[in-house]
C-alpha positions as CSV (number, residue, x, y, z in Angstrom):
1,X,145.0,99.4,118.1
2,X,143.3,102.8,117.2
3,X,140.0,101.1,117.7
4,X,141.1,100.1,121.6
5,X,142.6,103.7,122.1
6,X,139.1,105.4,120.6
7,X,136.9,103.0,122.8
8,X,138.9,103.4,126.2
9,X,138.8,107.4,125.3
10,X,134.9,107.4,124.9
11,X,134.9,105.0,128.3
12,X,136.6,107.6,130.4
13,X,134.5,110.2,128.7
14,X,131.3,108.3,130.5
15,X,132.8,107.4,133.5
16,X,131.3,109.8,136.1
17,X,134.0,112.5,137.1
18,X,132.0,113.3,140.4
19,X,133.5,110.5,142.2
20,X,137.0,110.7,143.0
21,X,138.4,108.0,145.6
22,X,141.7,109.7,146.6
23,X,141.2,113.1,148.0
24,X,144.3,115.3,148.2
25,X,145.0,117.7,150.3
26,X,143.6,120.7,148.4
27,X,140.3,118.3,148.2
28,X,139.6,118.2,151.9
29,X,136.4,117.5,152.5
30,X,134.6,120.3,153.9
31,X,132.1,118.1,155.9
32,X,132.9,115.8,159.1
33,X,129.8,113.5,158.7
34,X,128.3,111.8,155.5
35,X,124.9,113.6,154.6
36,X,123.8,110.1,154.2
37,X,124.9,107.6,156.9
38,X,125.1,111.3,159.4
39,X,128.1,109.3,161.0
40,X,132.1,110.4,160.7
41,X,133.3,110.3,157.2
42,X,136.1,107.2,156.3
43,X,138.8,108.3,153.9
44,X,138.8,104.5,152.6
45,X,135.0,105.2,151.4
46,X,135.9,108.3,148.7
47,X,134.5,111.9,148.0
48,X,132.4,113.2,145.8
49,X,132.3,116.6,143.9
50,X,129.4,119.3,144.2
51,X,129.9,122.7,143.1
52,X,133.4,122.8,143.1
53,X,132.7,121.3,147.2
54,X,134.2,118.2,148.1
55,X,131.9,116.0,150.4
56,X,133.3,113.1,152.3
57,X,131.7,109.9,152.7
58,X,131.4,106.7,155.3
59,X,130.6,104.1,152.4
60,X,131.1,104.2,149.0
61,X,127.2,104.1,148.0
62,X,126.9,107.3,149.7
63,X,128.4,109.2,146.7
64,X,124.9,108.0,145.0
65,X,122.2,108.7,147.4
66,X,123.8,111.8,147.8
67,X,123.4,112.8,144.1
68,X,120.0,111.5,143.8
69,X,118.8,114.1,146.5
70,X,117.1,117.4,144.6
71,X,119.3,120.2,144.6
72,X,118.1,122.1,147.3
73,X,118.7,119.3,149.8
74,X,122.3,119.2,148.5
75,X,122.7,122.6,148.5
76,X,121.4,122.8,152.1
77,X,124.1,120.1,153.1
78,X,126.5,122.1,151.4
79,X,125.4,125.4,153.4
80,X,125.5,123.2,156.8
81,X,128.8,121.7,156.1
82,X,130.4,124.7,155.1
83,X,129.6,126.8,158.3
84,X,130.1,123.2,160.1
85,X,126.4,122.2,161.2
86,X,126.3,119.7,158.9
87,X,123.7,116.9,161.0
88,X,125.2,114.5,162.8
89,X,127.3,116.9,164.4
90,X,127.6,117.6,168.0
91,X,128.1,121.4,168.5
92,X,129.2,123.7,171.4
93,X,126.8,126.2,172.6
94,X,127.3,129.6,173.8
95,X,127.9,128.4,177.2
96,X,130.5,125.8,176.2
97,X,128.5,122.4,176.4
98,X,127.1,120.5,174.6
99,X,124.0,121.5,172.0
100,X,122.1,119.2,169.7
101,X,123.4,118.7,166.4
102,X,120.3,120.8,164.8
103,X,117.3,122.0,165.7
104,X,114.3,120.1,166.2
105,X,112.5,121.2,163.0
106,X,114.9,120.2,161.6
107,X,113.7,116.9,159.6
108,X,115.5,113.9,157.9
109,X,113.1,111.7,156.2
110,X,113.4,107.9,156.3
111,X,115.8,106.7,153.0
112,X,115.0,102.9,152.8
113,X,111.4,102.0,150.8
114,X,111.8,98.0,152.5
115,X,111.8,97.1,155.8
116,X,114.8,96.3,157.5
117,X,113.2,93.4,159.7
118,X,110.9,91.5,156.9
119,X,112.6,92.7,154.0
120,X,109.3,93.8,152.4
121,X,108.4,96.9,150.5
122,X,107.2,99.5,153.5
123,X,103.2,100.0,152.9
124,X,102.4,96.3,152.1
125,X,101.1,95.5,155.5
126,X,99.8,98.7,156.0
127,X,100.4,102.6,156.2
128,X,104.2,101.9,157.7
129,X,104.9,104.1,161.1
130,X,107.5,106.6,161.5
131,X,108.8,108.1,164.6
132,X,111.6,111.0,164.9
133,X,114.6,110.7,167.1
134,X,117.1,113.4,167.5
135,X,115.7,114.7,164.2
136,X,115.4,111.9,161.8
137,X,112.7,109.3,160.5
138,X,112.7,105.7,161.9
């Protein structure tokens, strides 16, 4: 009995506590879109914790590529989000319509290192082509 208790402490003790998958109210995410996905954050898919910031998510493997971005990327997220920017976005300009959701040096590099169509590793048939639309790799 000990022995279970002991192992099922040191298991919690491992289990990541940046994920949390039932935000309360206090945790509102302060971001509208998921820095990965850059479409409207689903309650169902969880948060994660940054710096004391909760960030909202579309999918649940979000929360991963998320932390596996360098800290300035995340931190620049974080900035966006918190002034809400975050990309993705649709913002109102001074004039009341519609503005682009950043600016156009504004750059999101491609995520995926396999093709979506053939399913092989980009570069095996060649230097692969990218082209930016509305601000991120394709």
């Amino acid at each position: 009995m000990l022995y279970c208790s002991i192992t099922l402490a040191l298991g919690a003790m491992l289990v990541p506590a940046t994920f949390a998958h039932a935000a309360t109210a206090s945790d509102k995410p302060i971001n509208a879109n998921c820095p990965i996905g850059k479409e409207p954050i689903v309650p169902s898919a969880g948060t994660i914790e940054y710096e004391g910031q909760t960030i909202g998510l579309c999918c649940p493997g979000c929360g991963k590529a998320f932390l596996a971005w360098d800290e300035s990327r995340r931190d620049a997220f974080v900035a966006l989000a918190m002034r809400g920017k975050e990309p993705g976005q649709v913002h109102q300009d001074s004039t009341g319509g519609s503005a682009t959701s950043q600016p156009a040096s504004v750059s999101f590099p491609y995520p995926l290192d396999t093709c979506i169509v053939s399913g092989e590793k980009l570069g095996s048939m060649g230097d692969p082509v990218t082209l930016k639309h509305e601000g991120r790799e394709i």
